[in-house]
Short mmCIF file of the C-alpha atoms (twelve columns), coordinates in Angstrom:
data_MODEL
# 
_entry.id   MODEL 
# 
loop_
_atom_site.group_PDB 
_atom_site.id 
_atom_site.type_symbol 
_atom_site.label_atom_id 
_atom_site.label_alt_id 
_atom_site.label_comp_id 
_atom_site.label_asym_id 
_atom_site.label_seq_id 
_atom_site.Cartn_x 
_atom_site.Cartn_y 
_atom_site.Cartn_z 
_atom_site.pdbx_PDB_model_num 
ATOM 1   C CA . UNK A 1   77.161  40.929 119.428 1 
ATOM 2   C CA . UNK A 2   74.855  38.166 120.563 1 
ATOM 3   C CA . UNK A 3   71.838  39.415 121.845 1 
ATOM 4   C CA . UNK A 4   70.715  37.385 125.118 1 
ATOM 5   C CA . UNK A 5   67.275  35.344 124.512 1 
ATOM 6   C CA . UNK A 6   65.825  37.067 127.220 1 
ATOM 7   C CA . UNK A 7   66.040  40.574 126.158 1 
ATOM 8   C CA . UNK A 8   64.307  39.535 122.718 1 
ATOM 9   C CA . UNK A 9   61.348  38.955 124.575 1 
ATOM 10  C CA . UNK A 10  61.015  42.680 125.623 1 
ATOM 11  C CA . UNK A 11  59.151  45.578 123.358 1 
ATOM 12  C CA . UNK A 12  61.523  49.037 123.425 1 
ATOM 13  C CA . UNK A 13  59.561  52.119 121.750 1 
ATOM 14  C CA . UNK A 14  61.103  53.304 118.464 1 
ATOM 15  C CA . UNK A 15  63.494  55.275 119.688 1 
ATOM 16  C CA . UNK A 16  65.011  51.753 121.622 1 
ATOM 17  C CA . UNK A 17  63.885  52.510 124.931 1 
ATOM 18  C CA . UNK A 18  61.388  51.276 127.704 1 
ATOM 19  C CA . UNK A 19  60.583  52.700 131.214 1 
ATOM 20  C CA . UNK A 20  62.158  51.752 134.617 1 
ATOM 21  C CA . UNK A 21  60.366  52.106 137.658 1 
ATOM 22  C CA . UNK A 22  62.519  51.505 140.775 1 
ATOM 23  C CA . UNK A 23  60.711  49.729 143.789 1 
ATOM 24  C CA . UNK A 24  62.141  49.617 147.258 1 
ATOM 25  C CA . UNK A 25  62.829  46.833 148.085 1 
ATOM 26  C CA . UNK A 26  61.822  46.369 151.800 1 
ATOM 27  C CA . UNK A 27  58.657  49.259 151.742 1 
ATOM 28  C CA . UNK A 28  57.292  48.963 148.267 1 
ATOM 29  C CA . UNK A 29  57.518  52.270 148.077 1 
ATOM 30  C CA . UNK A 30  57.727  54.013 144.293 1 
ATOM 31  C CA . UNK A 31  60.922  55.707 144.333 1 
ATOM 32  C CA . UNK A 32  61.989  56.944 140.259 1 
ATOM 33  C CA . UNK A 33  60.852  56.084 136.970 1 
ATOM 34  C CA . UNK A 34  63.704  56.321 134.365 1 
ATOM 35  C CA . UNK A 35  63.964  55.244 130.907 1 
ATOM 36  C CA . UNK A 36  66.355  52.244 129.626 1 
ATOM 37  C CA . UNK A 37  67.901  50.433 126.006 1 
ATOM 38  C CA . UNK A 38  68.782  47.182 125.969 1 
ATOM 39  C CA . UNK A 39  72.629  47.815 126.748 1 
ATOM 40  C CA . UNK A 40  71.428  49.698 129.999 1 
ATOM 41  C CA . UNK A 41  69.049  46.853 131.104 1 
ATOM 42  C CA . UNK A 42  71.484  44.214 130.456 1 
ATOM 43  C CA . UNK A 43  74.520  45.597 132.493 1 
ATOM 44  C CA . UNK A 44  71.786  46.428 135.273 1 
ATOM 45  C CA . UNK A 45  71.055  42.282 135.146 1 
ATOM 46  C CA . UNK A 46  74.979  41.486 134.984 1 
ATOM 47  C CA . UNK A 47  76.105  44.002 137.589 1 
ATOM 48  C CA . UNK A 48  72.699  44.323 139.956 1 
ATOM 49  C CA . UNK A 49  72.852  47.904 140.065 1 
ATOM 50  C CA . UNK A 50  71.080  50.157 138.308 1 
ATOM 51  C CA . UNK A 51  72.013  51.460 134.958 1 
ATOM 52  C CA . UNK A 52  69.696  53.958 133.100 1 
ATOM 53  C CA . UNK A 53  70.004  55.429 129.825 1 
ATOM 54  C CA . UNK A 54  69.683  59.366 129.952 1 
ATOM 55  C CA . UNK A 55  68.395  61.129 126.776 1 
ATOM 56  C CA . UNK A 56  68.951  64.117 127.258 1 
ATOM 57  C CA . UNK A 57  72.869  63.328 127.360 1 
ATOM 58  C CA . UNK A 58  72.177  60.503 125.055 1 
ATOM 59  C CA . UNK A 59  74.262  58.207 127.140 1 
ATOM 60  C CA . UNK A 60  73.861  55.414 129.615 1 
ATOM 61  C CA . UNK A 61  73.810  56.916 133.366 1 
ATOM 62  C CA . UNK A 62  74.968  55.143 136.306 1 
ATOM 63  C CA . UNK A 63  72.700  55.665 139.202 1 
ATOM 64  C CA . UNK A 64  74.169  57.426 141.584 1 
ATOM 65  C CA . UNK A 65  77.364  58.159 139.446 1 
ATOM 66  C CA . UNK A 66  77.476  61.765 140.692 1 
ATOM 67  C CA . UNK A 67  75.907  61.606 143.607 1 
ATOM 68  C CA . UNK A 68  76.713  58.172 145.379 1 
ATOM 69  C CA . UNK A 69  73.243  57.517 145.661 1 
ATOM 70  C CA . UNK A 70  73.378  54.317 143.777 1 
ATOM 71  C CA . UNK A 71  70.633  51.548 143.344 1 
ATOM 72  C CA . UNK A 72  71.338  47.646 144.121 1 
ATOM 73  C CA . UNK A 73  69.113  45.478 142.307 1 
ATOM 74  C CA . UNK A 74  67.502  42.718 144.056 1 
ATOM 75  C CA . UNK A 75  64.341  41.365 141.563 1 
ATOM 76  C CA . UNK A 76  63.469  42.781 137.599 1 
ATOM 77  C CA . UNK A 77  60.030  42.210 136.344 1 
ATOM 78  C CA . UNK A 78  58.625  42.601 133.128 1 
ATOM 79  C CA . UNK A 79  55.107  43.643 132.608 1 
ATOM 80  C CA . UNK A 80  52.098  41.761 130.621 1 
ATOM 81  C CA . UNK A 81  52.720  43.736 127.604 1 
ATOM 82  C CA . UNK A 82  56.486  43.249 127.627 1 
ATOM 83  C CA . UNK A 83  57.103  47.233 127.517 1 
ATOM 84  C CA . UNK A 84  57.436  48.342 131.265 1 
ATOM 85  C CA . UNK A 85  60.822  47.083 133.919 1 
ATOM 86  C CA . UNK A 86  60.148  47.213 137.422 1 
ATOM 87  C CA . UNK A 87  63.039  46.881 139.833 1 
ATOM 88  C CA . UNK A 88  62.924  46.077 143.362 1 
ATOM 89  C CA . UNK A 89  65.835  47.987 144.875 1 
ATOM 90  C CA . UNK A 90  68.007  48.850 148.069 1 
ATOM 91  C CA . UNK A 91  68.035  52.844 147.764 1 
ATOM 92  C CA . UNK A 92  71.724  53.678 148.931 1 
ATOM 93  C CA . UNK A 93  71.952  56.570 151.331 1 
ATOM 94  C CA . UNK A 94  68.390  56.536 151.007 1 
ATOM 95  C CA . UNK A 95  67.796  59.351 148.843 1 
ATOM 96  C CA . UNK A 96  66.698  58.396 145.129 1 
ATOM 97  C CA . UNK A 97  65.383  61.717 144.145 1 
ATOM 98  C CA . UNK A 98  68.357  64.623 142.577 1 
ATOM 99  C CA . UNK A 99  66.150  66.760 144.759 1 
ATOM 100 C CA . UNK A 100 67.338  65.306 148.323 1 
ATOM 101 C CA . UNK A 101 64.013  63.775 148.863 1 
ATOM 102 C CA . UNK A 102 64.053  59.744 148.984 1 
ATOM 103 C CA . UNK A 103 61.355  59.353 146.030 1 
ATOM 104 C CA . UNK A 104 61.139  61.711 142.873 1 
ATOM 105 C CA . UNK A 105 57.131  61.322 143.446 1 
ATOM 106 C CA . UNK A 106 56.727  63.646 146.189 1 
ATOM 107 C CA . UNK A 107 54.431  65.873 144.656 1 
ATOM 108 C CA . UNK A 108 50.332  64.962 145.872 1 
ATOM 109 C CA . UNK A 109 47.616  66.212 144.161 1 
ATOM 110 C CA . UNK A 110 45.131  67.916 147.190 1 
ATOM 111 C CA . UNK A 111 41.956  68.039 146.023 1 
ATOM 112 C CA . UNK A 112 40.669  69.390 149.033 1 
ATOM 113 C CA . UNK A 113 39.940  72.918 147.832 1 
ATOM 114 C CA . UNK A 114 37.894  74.703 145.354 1 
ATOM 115 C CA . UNK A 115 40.705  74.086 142.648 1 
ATOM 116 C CA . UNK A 116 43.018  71.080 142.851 1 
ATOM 117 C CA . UNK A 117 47.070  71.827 143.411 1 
ATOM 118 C CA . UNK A 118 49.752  69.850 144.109 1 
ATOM 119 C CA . UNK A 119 51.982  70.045 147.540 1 
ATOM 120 C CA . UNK A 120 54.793  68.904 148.023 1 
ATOM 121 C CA . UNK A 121 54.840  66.151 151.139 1 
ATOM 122 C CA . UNK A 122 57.904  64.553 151.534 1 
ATOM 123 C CA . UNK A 123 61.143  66.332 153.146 1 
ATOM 124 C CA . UNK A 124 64.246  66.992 151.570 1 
ATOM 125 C CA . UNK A 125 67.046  64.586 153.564 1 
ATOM 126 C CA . UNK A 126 69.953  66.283 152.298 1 
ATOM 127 C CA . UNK A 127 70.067  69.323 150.150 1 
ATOM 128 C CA . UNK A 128 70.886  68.609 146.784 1 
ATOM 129 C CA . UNK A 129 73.856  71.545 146.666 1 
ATOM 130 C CA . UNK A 130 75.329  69.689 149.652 1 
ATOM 131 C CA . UNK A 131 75.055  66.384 147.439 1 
ATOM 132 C CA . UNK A 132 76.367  67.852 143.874 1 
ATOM 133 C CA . UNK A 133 78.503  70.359 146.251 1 
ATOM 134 C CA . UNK A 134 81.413  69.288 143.795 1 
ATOM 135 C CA . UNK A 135 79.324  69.729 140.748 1 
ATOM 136 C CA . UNK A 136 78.558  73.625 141.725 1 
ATOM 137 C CA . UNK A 137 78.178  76.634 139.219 1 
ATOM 138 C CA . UNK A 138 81.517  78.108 138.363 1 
ATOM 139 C CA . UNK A 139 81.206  81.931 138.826 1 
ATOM 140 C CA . UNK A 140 83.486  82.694 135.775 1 
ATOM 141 C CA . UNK A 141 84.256  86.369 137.077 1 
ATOM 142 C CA . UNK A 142 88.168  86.571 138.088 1 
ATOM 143 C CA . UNK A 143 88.329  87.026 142.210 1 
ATOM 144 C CA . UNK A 144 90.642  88.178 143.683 1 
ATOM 145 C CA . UNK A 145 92.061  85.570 146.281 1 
ATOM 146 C CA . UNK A 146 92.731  87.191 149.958 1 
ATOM 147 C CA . UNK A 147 92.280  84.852 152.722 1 
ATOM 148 C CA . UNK A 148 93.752  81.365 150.822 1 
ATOM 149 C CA . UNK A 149 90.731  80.456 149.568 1 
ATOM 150 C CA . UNK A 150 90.248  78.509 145.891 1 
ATOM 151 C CA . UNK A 151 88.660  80.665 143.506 1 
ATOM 152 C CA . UNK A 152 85.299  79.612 142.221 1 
ATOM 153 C CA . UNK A 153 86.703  79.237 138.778 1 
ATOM 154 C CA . UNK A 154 89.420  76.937 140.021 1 
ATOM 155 C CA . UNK A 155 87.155  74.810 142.960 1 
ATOM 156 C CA . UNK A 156 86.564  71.786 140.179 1 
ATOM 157 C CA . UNK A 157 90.304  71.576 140.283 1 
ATOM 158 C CA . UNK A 158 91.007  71.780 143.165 1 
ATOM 159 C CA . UNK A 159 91.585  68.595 145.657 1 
ATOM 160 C CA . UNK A 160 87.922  67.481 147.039 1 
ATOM 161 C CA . UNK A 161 88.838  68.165 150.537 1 
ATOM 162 C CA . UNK A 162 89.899  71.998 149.573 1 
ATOM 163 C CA . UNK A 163 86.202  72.238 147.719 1 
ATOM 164 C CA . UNK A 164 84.463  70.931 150.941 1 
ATOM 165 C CA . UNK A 165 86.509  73.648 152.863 1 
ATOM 166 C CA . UNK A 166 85.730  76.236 150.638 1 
ATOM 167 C CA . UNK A 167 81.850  75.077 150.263 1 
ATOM 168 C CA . UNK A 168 81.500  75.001 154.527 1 
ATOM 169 C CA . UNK A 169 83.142  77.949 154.763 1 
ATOM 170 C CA . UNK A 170 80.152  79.666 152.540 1 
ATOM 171 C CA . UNK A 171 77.405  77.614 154.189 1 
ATOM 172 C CA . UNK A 172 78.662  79.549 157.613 1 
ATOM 173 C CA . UNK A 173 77.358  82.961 156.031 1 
ATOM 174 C CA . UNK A 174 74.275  81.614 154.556 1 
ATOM 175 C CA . UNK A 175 70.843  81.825 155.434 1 
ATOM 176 C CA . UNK A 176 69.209  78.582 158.013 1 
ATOM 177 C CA . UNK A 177 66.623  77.449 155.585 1 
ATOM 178 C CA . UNK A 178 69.412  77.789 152.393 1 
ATOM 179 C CA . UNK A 179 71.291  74.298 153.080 1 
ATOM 180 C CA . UNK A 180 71.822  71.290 155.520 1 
ATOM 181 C CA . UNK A 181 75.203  72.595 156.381 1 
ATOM 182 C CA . UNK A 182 73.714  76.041 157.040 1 
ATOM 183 C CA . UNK A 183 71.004  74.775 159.413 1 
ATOM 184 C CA . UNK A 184 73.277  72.506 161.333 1 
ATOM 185 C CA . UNK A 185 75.413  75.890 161.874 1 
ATOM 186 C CA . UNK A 186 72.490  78.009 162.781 1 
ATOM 187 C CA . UNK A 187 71.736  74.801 165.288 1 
ATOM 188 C CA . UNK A 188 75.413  75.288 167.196 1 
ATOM 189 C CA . UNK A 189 77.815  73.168 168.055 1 
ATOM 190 C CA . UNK A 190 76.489  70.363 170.187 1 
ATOM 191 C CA . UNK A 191 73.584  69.368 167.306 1 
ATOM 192 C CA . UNK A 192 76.833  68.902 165.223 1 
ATOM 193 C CA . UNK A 193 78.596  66.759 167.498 1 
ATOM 194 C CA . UNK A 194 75.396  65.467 167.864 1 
ATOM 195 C CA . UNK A 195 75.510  64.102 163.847 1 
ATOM 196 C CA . UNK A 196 79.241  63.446 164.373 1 
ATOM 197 C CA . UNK A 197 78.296  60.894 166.974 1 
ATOM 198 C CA . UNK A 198 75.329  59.541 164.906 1 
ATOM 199 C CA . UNK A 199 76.777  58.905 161.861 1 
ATOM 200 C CA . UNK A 200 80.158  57.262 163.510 1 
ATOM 201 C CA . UNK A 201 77.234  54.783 165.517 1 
ATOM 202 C CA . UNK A 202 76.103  54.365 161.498 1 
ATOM 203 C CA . UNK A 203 79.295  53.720 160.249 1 
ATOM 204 C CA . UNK A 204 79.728  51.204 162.993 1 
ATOM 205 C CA . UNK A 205 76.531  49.311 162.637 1 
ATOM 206 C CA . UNK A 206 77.318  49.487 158.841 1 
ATOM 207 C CA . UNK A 207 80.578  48.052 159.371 1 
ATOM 208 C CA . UNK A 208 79.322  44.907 161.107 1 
ATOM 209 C CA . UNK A 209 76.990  44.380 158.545 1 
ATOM 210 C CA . UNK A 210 79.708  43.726 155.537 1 
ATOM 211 C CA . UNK A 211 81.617  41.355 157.972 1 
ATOM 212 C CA . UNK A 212 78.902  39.392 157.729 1 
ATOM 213 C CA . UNK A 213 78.664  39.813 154.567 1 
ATOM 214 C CA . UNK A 214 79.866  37.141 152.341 1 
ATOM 215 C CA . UNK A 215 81.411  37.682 148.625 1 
ATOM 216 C CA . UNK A 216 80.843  34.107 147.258 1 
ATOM 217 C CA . UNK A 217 77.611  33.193 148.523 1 
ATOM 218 C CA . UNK A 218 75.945  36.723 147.745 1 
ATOM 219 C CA . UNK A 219 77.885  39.192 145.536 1 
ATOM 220 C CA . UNK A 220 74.963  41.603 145.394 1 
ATOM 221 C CA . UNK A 221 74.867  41.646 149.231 1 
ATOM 222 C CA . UNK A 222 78.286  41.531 149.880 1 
ATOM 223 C CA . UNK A 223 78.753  45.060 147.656 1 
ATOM 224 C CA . UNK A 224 76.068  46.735 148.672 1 
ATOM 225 C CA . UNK A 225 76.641  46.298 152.489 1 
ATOM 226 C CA . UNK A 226 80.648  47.481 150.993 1 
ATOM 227 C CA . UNK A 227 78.863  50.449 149.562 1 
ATOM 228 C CA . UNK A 228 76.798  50.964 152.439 1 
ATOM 229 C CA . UNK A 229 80.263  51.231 154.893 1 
ATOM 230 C CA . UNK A 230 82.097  53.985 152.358 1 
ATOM 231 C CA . UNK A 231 78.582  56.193 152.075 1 
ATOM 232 C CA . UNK A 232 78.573  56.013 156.604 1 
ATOM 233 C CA . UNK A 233 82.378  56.898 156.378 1 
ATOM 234 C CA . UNK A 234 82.114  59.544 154.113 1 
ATOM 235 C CA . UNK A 235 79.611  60.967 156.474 1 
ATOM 236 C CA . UNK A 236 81.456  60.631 159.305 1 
ATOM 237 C CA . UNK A 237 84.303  62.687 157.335 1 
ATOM 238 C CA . UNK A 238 81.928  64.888 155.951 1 
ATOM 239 C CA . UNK A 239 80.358  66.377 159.444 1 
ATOM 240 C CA . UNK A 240 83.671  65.993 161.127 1 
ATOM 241 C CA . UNK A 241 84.782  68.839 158.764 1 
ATOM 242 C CA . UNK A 242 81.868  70.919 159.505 1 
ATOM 243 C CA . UNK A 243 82.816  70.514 163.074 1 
ATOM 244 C CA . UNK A 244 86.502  71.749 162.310 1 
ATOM 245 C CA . UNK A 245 84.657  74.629 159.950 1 
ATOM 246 C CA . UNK A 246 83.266  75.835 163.263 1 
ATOM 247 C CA . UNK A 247 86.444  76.260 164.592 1 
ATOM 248 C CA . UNK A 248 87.397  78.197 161.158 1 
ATOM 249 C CA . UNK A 249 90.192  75.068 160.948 1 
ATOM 250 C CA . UNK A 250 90.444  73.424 157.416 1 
ATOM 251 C CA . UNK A 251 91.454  70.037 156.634 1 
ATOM 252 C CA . UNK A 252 94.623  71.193 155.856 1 
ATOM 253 C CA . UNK A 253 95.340  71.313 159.239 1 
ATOM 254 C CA . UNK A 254 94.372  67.250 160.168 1 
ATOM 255 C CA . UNK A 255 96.197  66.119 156.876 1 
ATOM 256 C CA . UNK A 256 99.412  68.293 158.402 1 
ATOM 257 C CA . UNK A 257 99.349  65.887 161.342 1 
ATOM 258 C CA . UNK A 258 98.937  63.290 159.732 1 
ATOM 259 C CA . UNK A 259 101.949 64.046 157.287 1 
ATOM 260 C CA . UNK A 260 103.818 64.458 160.725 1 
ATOM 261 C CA . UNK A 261 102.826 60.982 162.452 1 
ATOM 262 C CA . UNK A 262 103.476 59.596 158.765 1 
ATOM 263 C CA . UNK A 263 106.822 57.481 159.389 1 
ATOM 264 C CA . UNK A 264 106.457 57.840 162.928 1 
ATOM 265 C CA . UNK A 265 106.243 54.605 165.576 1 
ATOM 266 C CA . UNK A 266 102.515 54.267 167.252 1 
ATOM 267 C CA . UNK A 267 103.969 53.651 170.440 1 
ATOM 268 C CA . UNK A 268 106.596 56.447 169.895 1 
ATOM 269 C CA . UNK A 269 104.051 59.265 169.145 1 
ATOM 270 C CA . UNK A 270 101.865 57.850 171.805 1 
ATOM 271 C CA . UNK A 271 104.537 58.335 174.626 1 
ATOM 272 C CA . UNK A 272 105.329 61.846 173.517 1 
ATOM 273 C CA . UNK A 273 102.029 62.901 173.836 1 
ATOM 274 C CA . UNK A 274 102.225 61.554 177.917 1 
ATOM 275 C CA . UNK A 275 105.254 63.412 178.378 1 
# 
């Protein structure tokens, strides 16, 4: 394989690596430092997103790959000694940090008192088991199933919607400060409807973004405004079925409708409902 004359001019440590700091774009604002090899770097250039290399899985890592947080890549710049990547980036869903927080430097050393500590400053957007909520624990001890609910050995298998079910169902019983679900229950009703109504206006204002997007005169635009849309939907989705978990109705329940209007005339259905 041919490598690119541009890459030659870069220094990777010994083990083939070099550090990545990602840059937002638009605030300047530090928001991860990762490590990358050459393969990593050049499918970040090709594909402007971001593409680390993790070694503690000794394999390349696609931002957000898990999470959906991914990283569009707008400008790479090399440093004077040839060993250090910067990238300016657009941070999608805004959260860059596997803690919830948008940067992974939210730690500040306070030197204010007789021995220096670090505090933590920055709020956590989204708690991180509401982000990996599909990436949980297994509890491997058998349960026995009651009420229709997945087993915690089985939830990986299971269908996503049935894990979300399961996972709001939990957050209902949990302590306020435990998760973002659980506070938004402990908060009632209306400050959910409240977020249902706020992320549809997102979705929206995301959705007239992309149709002015265009594909051939900028690609990188183009799919990150189209990534931008499916991360607003899926949070539209997402606190509509905490609004149905208040009700104790599962998704079940919409997709049943659904399966009922499914070969069914608009109009027809429509006029039914009027009778």
């Amino acid at each position: 394989m041919t490598v690119p004359a541009w890459l030659t001019a870069i220094t990777f440590n010994a083990d083939g690596l070099l550090p990545a700091i990602a840059q937002d774009a638009q605030s300047g604002r530090i928001l991860m430092m990762a490590w990358m090899n050459a393969e990593a770097l050049q499918l970040t250039a090709q594909t402007q997103t971001a593409v680390y290399f993790s070694r503690s899985r000794n394999k390349l890592w696609h931002k957000g790959e898990t999470s959906g947080h991914t990283q569009h890549v707008h400008d790479i710049r090399l440093d004077c000694d040839a060993d250090v990547i910067v990238l300016s980036v657009t941070q999608i869903g805004g959260i860059a940090c596997h803690t919830g927080r948008e940067s992974c430097f939210y730690q500040r050393l306070d030197l204010s008192g007789s021995e220096p500590t670090w505090q933590s400053v920055d709020a956590i957007l989204k708690d991180p088991v509401d982000i990996y909520s599909s990436n949980k624990a297994i509890n491997p001890t058998p349960q026995v199933n009651t009420n229709n609910s997945i087993p915690h050995n089985d939830i990986n298998n299971a269908p996503i919607l049935q894990q979300l079910d399961q996972v709001l169902a939990e957050r209902k019983q949990a302590d306020a400060d435990s998760s973002y679900v659980a506070s938004l229950y402990a908060k009632g009703l209306n400050k959910i409807l409240e977020k249902i109504g706020e992320e549809a206006t997102e979705s929206i204002i995301a959705a007239k973004d992309f149709d002015n997007c265009d594909e051939k005169t900028n690609k990188a635009q183009y799919d990150a405004a189209r990534d931008e849309l499916i991360y607003e939907v899926a949070d539209v989705w997402f606190h509509t079925l905490v609004g149905l978990a208040w009700f104790d109705i599962e998704s079940d329940a919409v997709l049943n409708e659904l399966g009922r209007r499914f070969g069914l005339s608009g109009i027809d259905e429509k006029a039914a409902r009027q009778q």
